[in-house]
BATOR-312835 format. One record per atom (N, C-alpha, C): residue in three letters; x, y, z. Coordinates in steps of 0.05 Angstrom, whole numbers. Atoms other than C-alpha are relative to their C-alpha. Example, Ala and Ser with C-alpha at 12.3 -4.5 7.8 and 13.67 -1.06 7.14 Angstrom:
2
    r       u       v       w
  ALA      18     -24       0
  ALA     246     -90     156
  ALA      18      24       0
  SER     -16     -24      -1
  SER     273     -21     143
  SER     -15      22      14
***
This chain:
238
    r       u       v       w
  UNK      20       0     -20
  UNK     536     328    -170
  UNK     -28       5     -12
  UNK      28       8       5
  UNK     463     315    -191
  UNK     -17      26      14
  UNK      18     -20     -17
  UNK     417     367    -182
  UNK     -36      -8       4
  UNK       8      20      -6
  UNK     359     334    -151
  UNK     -30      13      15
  UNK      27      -9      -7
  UNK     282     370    -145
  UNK     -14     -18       9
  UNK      20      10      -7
  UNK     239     353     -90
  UNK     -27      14       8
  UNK      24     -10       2
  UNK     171     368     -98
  UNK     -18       7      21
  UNK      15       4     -32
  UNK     127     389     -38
  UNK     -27      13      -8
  UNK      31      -3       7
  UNK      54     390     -44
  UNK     -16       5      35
  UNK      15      -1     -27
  UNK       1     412      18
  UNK       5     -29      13
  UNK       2      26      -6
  UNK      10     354      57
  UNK      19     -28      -3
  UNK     -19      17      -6
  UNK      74     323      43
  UNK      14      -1      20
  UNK     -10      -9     -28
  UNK     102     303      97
  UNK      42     -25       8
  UNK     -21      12      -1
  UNK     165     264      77
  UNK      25       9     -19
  UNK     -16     -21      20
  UNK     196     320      36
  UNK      28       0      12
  UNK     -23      -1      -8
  UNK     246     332      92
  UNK      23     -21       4
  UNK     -14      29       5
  UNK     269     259      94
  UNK      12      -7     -22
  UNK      -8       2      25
  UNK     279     253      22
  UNK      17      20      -8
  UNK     -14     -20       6
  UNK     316     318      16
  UNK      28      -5      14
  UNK     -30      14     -15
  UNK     368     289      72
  UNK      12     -22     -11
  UNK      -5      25      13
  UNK     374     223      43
  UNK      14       7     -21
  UNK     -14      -8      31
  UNK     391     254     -30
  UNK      27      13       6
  UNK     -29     -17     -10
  UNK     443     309       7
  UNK      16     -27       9
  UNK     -20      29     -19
  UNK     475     244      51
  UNK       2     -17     -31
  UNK      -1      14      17
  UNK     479     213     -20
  UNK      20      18     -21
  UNK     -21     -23       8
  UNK     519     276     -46
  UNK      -3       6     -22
  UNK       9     -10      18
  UNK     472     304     -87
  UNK     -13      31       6
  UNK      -1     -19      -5
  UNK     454     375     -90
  UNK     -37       3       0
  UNK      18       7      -1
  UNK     382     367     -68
  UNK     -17      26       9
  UNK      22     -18     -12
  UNK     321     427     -56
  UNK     -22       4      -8
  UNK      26       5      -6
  UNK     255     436     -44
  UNK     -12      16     -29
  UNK      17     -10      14
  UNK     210     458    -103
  UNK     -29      -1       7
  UNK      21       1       4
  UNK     141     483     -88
  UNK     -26      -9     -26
  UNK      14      20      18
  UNK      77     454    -126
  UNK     -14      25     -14
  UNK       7     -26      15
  UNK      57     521    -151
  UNK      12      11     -23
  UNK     -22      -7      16
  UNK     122     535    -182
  UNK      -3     -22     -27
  UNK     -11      14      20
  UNK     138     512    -251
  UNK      29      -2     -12
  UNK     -24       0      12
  UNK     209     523    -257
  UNK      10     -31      28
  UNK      -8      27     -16
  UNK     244     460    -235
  UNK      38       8       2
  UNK     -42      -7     -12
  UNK     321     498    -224
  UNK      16     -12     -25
  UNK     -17      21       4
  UNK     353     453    -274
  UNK       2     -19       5
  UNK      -3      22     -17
  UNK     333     398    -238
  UNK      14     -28     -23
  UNK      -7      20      13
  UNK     370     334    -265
  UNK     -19     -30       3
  UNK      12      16     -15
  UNK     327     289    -223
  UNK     -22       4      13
  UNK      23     -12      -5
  UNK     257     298    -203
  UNK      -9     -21      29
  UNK      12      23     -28
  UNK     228     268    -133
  UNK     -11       7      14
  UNK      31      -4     -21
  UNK     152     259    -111
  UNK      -3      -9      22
  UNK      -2      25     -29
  UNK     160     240     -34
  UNK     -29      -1       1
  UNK      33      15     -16
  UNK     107     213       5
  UNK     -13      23      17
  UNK      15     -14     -12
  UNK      53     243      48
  UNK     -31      -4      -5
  UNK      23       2       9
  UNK     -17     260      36
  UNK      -7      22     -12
  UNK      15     -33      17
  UNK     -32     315     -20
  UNK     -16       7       4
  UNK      24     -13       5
  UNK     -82     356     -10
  UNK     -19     -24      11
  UNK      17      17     -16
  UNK    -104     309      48
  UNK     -10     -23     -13
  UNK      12      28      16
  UNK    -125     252      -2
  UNK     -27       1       4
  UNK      32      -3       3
  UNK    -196     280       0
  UNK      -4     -15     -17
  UNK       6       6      16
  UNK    -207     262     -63
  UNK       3     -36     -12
  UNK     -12      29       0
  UNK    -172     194     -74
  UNK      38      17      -8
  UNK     -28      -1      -2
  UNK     -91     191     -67
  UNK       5      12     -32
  UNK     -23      -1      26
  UNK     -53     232    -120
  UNK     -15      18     -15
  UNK       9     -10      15
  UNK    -109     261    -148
  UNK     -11      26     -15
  UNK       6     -28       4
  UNK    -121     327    -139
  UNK      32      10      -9
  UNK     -30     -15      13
  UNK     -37     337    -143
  UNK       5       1     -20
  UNK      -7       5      24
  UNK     -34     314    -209
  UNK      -7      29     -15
  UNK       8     -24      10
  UNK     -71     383    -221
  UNK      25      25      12
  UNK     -13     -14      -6
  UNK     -18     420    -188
  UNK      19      14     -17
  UNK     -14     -18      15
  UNK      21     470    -231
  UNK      23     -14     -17
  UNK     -32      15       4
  UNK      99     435    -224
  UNK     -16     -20     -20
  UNK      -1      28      10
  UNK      68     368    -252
  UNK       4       8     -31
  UNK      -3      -8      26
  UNK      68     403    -328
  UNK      30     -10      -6
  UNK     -30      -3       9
  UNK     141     420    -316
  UNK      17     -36       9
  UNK     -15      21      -6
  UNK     154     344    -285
  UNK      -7     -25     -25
  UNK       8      20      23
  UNK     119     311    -344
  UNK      17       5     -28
  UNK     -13       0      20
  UNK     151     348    -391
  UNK      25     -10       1
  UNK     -16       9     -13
  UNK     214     333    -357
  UNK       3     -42      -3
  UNK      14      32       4
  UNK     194     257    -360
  UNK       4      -8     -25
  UNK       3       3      36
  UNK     178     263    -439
  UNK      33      -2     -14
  UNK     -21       2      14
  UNK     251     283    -445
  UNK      24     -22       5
  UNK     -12      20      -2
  UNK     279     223    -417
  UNK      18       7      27
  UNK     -13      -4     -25
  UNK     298     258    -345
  UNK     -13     -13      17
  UNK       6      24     -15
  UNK     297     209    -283
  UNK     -26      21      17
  UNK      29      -6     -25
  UNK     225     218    -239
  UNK      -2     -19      15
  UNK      10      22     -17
  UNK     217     179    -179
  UNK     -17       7      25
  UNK      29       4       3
  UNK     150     173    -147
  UNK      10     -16      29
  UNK      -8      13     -23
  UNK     158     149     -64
  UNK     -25       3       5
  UNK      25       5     -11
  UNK      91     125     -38
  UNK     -21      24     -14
  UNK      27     -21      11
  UNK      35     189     -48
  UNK      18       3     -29
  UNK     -10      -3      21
  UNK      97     201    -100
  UNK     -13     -15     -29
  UNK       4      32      23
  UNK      75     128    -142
  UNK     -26      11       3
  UNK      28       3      -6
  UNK      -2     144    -126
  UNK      -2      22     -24
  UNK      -1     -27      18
  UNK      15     220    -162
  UNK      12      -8     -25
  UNK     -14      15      36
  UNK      56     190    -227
  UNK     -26     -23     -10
  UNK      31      20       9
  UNK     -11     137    -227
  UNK     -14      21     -16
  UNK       7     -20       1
  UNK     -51     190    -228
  UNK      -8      24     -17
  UNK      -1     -25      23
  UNK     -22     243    -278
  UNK       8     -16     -25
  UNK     -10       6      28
  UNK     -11     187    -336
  UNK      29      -6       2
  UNK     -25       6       3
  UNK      55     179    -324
  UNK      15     -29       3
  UNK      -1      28      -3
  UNK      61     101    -301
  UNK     -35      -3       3
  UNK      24      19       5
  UNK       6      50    -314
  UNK     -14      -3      30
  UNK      11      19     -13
  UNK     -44      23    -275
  UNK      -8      26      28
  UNK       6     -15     -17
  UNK     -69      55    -199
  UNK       8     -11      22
  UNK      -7      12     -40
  UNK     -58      53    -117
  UNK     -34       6      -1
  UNK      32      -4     -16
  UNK    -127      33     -86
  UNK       6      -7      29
  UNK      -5       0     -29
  UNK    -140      23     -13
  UNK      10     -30       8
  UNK      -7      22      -2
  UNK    -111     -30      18
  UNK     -11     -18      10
  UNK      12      24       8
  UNK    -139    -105      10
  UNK     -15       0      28
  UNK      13       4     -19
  UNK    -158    -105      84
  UNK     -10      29      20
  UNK      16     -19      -3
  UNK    -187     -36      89
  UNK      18      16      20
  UNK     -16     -11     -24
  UNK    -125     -15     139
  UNK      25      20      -2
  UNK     -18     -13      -3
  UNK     -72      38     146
  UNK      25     -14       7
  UNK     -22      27     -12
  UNK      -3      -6     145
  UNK      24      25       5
  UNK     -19       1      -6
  UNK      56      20     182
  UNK      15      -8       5
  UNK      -6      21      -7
  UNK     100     -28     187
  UNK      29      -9     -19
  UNK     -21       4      20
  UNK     175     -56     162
  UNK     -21     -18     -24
  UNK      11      10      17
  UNK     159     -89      94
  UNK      21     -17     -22
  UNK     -25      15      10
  UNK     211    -137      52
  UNK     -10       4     -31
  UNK      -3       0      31
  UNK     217    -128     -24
  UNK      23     -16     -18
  UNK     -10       1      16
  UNK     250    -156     -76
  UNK       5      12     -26
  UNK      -8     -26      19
  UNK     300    -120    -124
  UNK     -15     -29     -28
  UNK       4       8      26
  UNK     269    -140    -198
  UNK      17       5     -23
  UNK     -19      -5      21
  UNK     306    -101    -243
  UNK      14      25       6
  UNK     -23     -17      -3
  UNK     364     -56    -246
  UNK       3      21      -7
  UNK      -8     -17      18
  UNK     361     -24    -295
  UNK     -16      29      -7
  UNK      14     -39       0
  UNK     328      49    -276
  UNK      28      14      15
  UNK     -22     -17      -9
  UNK     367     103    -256
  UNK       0       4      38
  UNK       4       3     -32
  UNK     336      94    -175
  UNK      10     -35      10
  UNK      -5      31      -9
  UNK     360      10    -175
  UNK      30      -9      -9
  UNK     -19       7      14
  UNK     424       9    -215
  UNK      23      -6      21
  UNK     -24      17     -20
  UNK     472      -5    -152
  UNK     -18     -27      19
  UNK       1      25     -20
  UNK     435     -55    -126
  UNK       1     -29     -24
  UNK       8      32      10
  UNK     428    -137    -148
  UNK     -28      -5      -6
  UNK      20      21       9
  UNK     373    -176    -185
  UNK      -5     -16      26
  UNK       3      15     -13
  UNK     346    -215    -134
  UNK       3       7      38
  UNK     -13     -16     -28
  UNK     373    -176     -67
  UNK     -35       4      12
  UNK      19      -5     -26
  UNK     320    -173     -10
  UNK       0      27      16
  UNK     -15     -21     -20
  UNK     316    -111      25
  UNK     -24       6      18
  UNK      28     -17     -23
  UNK     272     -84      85
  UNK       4      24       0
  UNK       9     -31      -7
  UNK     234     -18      90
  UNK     -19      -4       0
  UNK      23       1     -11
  UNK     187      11     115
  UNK     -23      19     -29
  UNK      19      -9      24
  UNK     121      18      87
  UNK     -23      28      17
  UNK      17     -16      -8
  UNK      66      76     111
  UNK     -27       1     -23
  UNK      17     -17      18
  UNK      -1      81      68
  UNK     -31     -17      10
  UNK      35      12       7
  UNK     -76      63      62
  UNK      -9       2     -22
  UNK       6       5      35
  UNK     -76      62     -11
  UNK      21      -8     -17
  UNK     -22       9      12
  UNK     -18      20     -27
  UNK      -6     -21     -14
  UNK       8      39      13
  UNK     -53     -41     -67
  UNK       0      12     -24
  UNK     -10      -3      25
  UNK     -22     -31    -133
  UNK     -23     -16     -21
  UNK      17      18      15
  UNK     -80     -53    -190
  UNK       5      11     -29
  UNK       8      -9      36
  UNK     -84     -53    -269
  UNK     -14     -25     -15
  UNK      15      20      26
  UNK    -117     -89    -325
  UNK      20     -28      -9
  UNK     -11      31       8
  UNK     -94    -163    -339
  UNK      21       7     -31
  UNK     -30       5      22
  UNK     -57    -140    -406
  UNK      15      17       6
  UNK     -20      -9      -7
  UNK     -24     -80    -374
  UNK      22      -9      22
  UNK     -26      19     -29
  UNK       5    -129    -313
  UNK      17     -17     -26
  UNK     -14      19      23
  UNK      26    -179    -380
  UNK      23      18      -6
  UNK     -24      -7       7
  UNK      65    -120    -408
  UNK      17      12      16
  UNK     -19      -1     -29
  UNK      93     -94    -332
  UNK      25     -33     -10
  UNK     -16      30      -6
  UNK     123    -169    -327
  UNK      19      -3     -29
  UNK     -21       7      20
  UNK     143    -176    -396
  UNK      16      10      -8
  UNK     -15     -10       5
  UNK     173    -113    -404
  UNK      21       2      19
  UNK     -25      -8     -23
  UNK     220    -122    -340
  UNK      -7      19      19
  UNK      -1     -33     -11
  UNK     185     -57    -314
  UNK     -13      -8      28
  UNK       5       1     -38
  UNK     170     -96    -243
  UNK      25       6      13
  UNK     -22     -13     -12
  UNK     221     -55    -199
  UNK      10     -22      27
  UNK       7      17     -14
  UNK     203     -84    -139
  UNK     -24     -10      15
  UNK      20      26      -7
  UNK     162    -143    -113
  UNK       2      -3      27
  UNK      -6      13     -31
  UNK     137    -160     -37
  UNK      10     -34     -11
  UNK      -2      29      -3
  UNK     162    -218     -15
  UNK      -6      -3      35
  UNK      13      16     -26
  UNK     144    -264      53
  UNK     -21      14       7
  UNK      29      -5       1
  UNK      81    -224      52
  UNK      -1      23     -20
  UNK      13     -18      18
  UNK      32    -175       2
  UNK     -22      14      16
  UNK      18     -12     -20
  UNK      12    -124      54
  UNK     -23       7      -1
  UNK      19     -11      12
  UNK     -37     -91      15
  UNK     -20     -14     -29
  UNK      17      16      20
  UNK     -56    -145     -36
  UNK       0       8     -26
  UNK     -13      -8      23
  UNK     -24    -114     -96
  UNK      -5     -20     -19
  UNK      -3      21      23
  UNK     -26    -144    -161
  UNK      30     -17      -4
  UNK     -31      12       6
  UNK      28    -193    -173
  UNK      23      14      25
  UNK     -28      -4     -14
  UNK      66    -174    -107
  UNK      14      25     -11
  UNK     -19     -35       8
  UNK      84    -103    -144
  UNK       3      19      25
  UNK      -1     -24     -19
  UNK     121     -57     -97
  UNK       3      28     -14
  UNK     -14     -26       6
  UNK     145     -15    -146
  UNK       7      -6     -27
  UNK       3       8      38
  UNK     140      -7    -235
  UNK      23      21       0
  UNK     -15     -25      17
  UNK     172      36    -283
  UNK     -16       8     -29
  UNK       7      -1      25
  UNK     155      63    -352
  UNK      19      -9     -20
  UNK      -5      20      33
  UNK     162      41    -423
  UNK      30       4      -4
  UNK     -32     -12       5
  UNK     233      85    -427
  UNK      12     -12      18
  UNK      -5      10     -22
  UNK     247      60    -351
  UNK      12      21       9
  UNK     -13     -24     -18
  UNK     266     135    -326
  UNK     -28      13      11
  UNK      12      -3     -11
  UNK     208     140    -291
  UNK     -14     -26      21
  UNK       3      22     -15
  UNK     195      99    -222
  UNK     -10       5      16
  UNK      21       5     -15
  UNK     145      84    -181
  UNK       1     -12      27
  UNK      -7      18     -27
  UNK     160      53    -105
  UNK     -20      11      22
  UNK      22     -14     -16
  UNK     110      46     -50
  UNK      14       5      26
  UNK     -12     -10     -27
  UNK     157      35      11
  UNK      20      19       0
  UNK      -7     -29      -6
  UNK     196      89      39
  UNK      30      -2      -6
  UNK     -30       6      -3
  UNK     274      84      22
  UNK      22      28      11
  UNK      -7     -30     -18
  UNK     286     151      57
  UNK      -4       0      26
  UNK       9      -2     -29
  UNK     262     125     125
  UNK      18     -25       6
  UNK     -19      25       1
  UNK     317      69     120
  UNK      21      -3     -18
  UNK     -25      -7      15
  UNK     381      94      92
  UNK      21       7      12
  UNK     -11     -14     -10
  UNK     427     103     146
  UNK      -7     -22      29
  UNK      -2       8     -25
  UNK     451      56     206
  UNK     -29       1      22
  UNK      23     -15     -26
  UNK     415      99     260
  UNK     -22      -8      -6
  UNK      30       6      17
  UNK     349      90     215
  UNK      -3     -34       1
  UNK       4      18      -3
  UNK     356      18     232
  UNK      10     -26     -26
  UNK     -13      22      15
  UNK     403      -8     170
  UNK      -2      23     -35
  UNK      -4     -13      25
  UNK     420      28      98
  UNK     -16     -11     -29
  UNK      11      15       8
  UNK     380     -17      54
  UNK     -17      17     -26
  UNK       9     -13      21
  UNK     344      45      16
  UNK      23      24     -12
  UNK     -14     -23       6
  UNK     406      83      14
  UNK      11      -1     -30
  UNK      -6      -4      27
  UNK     424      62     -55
  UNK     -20      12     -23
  UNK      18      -9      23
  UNK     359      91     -92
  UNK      13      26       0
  UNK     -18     -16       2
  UNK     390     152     -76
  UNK      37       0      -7
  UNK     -27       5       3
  UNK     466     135     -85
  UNK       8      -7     -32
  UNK       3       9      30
  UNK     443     106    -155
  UNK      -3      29     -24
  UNK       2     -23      19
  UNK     424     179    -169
  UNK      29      21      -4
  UNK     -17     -16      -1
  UNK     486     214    -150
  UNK      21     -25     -15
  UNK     -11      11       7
  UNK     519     156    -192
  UNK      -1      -3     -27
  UNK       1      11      27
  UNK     497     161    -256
  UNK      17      11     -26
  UNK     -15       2      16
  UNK     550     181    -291
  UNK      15     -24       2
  UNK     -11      14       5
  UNK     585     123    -275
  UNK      -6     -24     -19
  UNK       2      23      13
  UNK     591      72    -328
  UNK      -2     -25      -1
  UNK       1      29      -1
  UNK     600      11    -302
  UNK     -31       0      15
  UNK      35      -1      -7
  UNK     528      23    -270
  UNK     -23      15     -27
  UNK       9      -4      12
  UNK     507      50    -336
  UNK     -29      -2     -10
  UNK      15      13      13
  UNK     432      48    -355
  UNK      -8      -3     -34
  UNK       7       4      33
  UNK     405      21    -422
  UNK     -28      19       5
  UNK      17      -9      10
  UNK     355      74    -433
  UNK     -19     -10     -15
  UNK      15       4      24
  UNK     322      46    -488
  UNK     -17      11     -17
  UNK       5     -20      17
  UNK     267      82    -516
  UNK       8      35      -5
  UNK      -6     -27      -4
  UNK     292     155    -492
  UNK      31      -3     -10
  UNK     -29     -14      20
  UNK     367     150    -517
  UNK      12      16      33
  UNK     -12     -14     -18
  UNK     421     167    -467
  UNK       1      25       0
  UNK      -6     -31       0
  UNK     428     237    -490
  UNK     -16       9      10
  UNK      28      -7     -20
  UNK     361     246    -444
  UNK       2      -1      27
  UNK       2      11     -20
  UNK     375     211    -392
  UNK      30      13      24
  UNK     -16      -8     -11
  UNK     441     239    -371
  UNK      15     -16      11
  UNK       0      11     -17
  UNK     468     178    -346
  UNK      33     -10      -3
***
């Protein structure tokens, strides 16, 4: 059983969602304040969504100053999984940890709204039960979801595989290249802007995000094994 730190910053407000989702995934999941630097042992690190520290400043930016983020970077460095859910992806932007930024979105609007993605690649420790190619709906929440970077860091996104996932039948927010969702260079660190905690579970209107979680309480299994690559399994725990 995965032990599975979720982070809570002033202003998150999807901590309690993400903490159910991980437990219903049968992982041993609790709350870490943003003050704290001890992370429990955590095996698994996870930035939900919300608005840190109100997004005065611009999304992500003031949390990245928050205490924990030391202990989630170092955590990161050693090749342990981080995944980054909306304000989460804005905060891993943010503190250096994935490329590129969230700016406001293309038509100046707050989107609430289901949102369709496509799976890209598999091979993180938040995608590994799902398919290449698989379609899934969730929902999205933000006003700073338009994913942007520099023309040769989108080249090496694409070339390195590290597009997670991609909108498809629309680009709500006008993202670069249709990015919903990167990874880093090692690929144990992930980035996603829609919510897979608000759509994991029948009732919630269809299970569709329940494997980002299910992938975590799975990674010992082998036949879902990931290729690490630069971090070396002995990091990754997987």
């Amino acid at each position: 059983m995965p032990r599975v730190a979720v982070v809570v910053f002033p202003g998150s407000n999807c901590d309690a969602d993400t903490l159910a989702a991980a437990r219903a995934a049968g992982c041993d999941a609790y709350y870490v304040w943003h003050r704290d630097t001890d992370l429990q042992r955590a095996d698994v690190v996870v930035l939900p969504g919300g608005f840190s520290y109100g997004d005065y400043l611009r999304s992500g930016a003031i949390a990245r100053f928050s205490p924990v983020m030391a202990s989630v970077a170092a955590h990161a460095r050693a090749g342990g999984p981080v995944l980054g859910i909306c304000n989460g992806f804005q905060i891993l932007c943010e503190a250096g940890l994935l490329p590129g930024g969230l700016m406001r979105n293309a038509r100046q609007r707050f989107l609430s709204r289901p949102a369709w993605v496509r799976v890209e690649s598999t091979d993180t420790p938040f995608t590994r039960l799902y398919q290449v190619g698989e379609v899934l709906e969730l929902p999205i929440a933000h006003g700073d979801g338009r994913y942007v970077a520099d023309p040769g860091t989108t080249a090496e996104l694409e070339a390195g595989d590290r597009v997670v996932w991609r909108y498809v039948r629309d680009n709500p927010n006008g993202s670069t290249n249709e990015i919903a969702g990167i990874c880093n260079a090692g690929r144990n660190v992930v980035g996603i802007m829609p919510h897979p905690e608000r759509r994991n579970a029948p009732v919630l209107g269809g299970p569709d995000g329940a494997r980002v979680f299910l992938s975590m309480e799975a990674r010992n299994a082998t036949q879902h094994a990931v290729d690490v690559r630069a971090v070396g399994d002995r990091h990754l725990r997987v």
